[in-house]
KEVO-896249 format. One line per 10 residues: number of its first residue (from 1); for each residue x, y, z of N, C-alpha, C, O, CB. Coordinates in Angstrom, 2 decimals, padded with zeros to 5 digits, m for minus. Atoms other than C-alpha are relative to their C-alpha. Last residue first. Glycine has a CB too. Layout:
residues N
NUM> X/Y/Z/X/Y/Z/X/Y/Z/X/Y/Z/X/Y/Z | ...
This chain:
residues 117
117> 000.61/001.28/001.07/001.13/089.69/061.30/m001.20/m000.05/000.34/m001.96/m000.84/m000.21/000.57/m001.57/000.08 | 000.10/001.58/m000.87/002.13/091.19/064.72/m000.30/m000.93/m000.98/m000.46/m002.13/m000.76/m001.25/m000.19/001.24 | 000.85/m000.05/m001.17/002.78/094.81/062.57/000.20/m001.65/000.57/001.15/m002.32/000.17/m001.74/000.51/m000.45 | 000.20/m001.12/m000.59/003.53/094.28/058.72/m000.12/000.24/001.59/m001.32/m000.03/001.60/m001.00/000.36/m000.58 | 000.84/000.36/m001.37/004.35/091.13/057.10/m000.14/001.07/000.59/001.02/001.12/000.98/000.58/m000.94/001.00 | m000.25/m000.89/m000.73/006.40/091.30/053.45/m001.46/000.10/001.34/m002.63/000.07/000.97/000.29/001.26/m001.07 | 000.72/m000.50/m000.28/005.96/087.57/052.23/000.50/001.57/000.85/001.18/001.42/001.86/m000.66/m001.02/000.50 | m000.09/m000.96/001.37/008.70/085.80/051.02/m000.95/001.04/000.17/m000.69/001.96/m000.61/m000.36/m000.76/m001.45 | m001.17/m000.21/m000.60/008.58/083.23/054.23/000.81/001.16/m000.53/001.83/001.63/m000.04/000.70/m001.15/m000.07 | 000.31/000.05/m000.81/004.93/082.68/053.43/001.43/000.98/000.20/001.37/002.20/000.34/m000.48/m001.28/000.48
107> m000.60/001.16/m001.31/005.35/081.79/050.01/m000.34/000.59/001.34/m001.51/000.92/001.12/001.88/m000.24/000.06 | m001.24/m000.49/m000.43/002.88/084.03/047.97/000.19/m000.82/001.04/m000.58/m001.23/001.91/000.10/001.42/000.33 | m000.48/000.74/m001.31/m000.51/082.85/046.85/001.21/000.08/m000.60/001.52/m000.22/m001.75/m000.57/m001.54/000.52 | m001.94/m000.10/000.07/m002.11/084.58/043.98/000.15/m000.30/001.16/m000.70/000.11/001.96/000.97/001.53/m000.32 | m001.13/m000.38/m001.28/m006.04/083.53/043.77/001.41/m000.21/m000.58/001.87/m001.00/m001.40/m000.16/m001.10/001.50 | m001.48/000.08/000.43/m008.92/083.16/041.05/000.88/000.54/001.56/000.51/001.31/002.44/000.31/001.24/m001.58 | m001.06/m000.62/m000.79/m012.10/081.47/042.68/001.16/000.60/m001.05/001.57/m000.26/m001.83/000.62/m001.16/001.04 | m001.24/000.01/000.53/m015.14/079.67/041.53/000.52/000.95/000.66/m000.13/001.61/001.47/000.13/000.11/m001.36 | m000.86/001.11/m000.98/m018.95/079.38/041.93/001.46/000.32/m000.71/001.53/000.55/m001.92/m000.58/m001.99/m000.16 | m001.07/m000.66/m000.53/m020.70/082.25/039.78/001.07/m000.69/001.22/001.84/m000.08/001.96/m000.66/001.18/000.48
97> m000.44/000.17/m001.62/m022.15/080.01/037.60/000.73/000.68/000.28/001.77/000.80/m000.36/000.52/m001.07/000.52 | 001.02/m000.34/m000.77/m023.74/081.29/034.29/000.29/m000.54/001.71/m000.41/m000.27/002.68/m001.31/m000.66/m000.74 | 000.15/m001.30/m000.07/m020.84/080.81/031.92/m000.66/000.17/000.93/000.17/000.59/001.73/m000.43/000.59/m000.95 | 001.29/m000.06/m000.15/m020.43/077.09/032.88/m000.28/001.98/m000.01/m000.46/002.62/001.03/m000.41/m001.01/001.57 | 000.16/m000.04/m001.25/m016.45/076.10/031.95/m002.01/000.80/000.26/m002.27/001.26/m000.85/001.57/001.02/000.60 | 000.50/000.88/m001.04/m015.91/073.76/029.70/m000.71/000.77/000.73/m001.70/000.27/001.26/000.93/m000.71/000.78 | 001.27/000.04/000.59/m015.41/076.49/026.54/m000.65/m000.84/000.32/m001.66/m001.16/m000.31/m000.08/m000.03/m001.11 | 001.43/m000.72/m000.35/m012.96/077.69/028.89/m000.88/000.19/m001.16/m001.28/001.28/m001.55/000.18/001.45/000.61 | 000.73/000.37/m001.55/m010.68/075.07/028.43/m001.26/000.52/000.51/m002.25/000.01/001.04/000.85/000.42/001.10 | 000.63/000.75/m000.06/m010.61/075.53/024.72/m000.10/m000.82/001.53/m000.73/m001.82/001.86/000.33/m000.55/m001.06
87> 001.70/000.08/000.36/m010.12/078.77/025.01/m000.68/m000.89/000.20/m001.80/m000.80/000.72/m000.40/000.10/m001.16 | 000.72/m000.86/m001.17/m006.98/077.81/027.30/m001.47/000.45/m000.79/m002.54/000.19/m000.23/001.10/001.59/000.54 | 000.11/000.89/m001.17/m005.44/075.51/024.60/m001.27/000.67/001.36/m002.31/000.19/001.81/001.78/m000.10/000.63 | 001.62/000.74/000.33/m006.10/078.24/021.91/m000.14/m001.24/001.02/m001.29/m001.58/001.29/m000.17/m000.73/m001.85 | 001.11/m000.39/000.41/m003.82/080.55/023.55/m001.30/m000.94/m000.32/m002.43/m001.02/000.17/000.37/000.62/m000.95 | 000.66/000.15/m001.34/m001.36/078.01/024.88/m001.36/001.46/000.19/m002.06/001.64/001.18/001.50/000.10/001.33 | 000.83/001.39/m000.76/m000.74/077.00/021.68/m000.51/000.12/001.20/m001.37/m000.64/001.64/000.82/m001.20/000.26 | m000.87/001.07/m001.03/m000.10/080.69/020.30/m000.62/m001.66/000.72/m001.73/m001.90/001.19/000.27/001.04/001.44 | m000.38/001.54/000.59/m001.73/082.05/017.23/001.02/m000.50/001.20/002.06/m001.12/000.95/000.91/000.02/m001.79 | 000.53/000.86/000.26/m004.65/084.06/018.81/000.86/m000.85/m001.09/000.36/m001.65/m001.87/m001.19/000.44/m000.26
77> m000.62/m000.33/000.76/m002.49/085.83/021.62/m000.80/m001.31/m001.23/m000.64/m002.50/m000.95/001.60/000.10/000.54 | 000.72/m000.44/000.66/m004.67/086.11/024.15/000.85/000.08/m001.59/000.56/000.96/m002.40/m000.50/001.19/000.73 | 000.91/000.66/m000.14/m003.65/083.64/026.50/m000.92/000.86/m001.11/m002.06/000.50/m001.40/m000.37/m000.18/001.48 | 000.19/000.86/000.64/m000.22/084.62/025.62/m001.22/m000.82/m000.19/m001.25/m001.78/m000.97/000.77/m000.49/000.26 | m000.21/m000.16/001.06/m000.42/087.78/026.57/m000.08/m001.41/m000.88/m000.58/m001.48/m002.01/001.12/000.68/000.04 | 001.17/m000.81/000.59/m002.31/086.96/029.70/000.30/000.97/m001.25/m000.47/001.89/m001.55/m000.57/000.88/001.15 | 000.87/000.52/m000.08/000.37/084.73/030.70/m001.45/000.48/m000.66/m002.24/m000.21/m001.30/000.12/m000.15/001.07 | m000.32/001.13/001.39/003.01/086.62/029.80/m000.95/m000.68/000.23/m001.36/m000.67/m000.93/001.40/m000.99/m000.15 | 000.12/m000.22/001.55/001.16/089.21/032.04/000.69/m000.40/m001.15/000.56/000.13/m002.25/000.06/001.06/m000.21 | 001.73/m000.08/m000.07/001.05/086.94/035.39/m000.32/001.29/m001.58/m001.30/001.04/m002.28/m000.68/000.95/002.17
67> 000.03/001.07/000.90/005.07/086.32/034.58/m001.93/000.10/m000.05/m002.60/m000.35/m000.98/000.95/m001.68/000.72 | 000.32/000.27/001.40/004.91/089.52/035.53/m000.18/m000.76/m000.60/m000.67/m000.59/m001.71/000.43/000.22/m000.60 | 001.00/m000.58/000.34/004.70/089.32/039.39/m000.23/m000.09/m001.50/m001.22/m000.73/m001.84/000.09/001.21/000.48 | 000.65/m001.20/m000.64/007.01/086.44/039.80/m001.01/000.35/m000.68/m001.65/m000.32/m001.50/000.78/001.13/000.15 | m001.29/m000.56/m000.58/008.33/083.24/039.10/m000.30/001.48/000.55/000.04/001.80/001.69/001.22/000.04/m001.18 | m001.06/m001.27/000.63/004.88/081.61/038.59/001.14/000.71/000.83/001.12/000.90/002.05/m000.89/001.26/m000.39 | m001.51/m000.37/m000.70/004.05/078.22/039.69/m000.05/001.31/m000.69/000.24/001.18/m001.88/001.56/m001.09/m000.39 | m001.30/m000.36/000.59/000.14/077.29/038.03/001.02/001.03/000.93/000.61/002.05/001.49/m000.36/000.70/m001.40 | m001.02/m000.62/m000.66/m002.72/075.63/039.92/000.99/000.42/m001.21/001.08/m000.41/m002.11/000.65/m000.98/001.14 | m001.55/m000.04/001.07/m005.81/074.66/038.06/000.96/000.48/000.44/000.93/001.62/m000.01/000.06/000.75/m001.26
57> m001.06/m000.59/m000.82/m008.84/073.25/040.12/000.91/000.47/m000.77/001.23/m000.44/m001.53/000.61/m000.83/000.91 | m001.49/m000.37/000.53/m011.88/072.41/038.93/000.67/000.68/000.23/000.33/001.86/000.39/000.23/000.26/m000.88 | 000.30/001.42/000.41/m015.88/071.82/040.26/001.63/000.25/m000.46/001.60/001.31/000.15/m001.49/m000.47/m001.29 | m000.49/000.31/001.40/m015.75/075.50/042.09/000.10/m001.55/m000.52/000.11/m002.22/000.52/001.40/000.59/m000.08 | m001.33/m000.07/000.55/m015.16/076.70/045.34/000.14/m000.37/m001.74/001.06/m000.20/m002.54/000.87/m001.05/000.92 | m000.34/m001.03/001.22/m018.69/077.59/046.10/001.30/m000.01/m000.31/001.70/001.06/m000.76/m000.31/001.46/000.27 | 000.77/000.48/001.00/m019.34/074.44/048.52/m000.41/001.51/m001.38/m001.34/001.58/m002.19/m001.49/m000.72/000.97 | 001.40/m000.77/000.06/m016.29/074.92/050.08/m000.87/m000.14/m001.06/m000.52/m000.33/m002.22/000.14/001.34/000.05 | m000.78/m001.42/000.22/m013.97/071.90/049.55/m001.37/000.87/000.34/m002.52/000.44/000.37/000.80/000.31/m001.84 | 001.11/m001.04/m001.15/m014.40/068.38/049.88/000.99/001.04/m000.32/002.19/001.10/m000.60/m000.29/m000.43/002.10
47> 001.00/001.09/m000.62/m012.80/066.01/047.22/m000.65/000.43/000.79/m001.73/m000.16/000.90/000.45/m001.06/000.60 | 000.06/000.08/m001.08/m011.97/068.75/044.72/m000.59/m001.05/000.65/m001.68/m001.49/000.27/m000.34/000.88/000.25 | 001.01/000.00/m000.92/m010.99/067.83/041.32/m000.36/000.47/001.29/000.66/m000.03/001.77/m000.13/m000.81/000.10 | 000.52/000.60/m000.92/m007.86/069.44/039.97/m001.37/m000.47/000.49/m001.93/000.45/001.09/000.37/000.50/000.60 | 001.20/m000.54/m000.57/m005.71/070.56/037.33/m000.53/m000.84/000.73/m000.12/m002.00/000.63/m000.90/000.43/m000.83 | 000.97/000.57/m000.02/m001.97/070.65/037.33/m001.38/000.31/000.48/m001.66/001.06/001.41/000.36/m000.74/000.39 | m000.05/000.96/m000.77/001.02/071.98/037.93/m001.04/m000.93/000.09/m000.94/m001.87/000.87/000.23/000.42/000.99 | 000.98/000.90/m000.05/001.67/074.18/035.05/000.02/m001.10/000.96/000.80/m002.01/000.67/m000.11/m000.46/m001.13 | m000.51/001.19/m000.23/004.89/076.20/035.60/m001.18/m000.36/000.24/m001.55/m000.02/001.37/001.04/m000.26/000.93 | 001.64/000.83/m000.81/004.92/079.58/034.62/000.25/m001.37/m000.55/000.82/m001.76/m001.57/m001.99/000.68/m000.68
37> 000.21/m000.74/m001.05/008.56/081.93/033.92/m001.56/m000.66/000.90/m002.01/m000.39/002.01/m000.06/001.63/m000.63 | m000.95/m000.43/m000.76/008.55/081.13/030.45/m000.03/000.71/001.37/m000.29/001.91/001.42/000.54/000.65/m000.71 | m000.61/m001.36/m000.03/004.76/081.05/028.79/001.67/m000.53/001.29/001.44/m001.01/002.40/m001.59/001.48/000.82 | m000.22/m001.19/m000.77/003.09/077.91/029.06/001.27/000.82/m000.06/002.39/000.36/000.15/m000.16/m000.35/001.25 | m000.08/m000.50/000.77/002.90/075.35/026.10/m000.51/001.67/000.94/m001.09/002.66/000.51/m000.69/m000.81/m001.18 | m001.51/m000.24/000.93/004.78/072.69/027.20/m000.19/001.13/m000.81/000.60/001.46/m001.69/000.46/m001.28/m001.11 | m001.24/m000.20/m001.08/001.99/072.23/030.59/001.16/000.78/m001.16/001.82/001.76/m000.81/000.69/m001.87/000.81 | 000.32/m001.22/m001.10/m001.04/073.00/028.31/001.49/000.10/000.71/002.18/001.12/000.72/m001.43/m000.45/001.32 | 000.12/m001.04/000.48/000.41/070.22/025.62/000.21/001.32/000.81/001.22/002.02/000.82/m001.05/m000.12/m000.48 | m001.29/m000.46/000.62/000.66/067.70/028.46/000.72/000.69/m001.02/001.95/000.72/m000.94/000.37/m000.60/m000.12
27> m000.27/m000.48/m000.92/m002.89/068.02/029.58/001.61/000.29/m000.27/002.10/001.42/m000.24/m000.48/m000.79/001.09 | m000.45/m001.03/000.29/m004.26/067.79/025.75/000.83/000.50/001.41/001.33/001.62/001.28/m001.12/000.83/m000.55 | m000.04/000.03/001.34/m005.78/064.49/025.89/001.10/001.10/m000.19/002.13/000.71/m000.74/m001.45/000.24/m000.72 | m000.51/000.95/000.09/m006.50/063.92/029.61/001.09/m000.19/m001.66/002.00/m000.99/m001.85/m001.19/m000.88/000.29 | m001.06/m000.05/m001.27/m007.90/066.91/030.07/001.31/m000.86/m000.58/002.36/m000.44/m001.07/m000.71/m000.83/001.62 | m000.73/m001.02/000.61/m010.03/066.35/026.73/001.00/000.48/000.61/001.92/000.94/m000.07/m000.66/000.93/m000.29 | m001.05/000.46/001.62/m010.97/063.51/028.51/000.66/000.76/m000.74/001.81/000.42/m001.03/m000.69/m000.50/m001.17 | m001.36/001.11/m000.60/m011.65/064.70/031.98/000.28/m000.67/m001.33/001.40/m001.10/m001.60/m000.47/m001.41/001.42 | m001.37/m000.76/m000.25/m013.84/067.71/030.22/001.28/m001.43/000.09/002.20/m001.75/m000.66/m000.16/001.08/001.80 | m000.72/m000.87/001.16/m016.02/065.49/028.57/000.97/000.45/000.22/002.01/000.18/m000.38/m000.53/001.01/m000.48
17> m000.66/001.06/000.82/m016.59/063.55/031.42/000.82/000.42/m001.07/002.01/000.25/m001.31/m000.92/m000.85/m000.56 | m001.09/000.69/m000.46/m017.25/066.76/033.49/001.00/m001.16/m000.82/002.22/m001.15/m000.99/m000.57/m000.55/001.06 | m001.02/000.20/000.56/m019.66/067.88/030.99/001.54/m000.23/000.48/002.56/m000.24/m000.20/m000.12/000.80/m000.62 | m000.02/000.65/000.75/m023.33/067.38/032.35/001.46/m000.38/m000.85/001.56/m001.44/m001.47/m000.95/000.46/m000.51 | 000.73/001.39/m000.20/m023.76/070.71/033.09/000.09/m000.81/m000.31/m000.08/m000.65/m001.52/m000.80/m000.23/m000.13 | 001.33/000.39/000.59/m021.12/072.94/032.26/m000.61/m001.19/000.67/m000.05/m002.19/001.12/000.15/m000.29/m001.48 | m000.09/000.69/001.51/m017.91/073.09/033.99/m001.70/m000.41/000.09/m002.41/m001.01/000.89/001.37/m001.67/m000.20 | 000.77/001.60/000.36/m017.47/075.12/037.28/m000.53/m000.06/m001.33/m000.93/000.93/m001.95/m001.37/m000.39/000.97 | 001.42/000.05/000.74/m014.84/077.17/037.80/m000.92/m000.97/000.31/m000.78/m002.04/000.91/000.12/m000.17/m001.36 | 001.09/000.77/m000.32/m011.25/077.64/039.97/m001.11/000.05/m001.34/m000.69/000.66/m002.31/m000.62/000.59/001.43
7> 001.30/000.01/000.92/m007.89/079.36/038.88/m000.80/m001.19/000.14/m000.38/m002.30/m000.21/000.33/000.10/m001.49 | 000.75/000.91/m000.27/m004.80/079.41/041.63/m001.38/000.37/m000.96/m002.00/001.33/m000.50/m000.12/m000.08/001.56 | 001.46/m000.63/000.59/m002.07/080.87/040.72/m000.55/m001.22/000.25/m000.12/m002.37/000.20/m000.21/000.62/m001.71 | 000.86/001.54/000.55/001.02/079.75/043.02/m001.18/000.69/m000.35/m001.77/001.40/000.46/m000.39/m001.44/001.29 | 001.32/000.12/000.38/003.99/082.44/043.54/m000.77/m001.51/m000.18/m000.27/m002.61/m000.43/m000.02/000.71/m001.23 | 001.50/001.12/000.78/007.27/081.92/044.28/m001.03/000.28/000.43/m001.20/000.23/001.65/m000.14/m001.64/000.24 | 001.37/m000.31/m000.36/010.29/084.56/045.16/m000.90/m000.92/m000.81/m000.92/m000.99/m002.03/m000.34/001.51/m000.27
């Protein structure tokens, strides 16, 4: 069974650049320093997208349902790397916009379907 988290935002005014460096800096950290069971795939620009989707993309694989609370143990856990990694993502992101998305996406084929679908 696979999952795909999907976490959107938008980044402060003015701090895209910023971000894409610190991205750039720390992206392979974030990936080595996810929780067992989640698989960092990368973050994203959009090139067209709805215009409330968000300025950043972050997909992560999870193996299943729980791996979504190792994740949120470890995101709170204040001596883990992928604790303070993730603060310091979201100290990009624009408190005051409500643009953005979180989503769980389930394979298709894994999916329980009810009725005509």
């Amino acid at each position: 069974m696979g999952f795909i988290a999907h976490f959107s935002a938008d980044l402060d005014p003015g701090k895209m650049k910023d971000f894409q460096q610190w991205l750039a800096a720390n992206e392979q950290a974030i990936a080595d320093s996810h929780p067992a069971g989640a698989k960092y795939l990368g973050t994203y620009v959009a090139i067209y997208a709805d215009r409330d989707a968000g300025d950043v993309h972050t997909f992560v694989e999870l193996d299943n349902y729980g791996t979504q609370d190792a994740l949120a143990a470890a995101g709170n856990d204040p001596n883990s790397e992928y604790g303070r990694l993730i603060n310091e993502y979201v100290s990009f992101i624009d408190q005051q916009s409500n643009n953005g998305t979180n989503a769980l996406y389930k394979r298709v084929t894994d999916a329980t379907l009810y009725g005509d679908g």
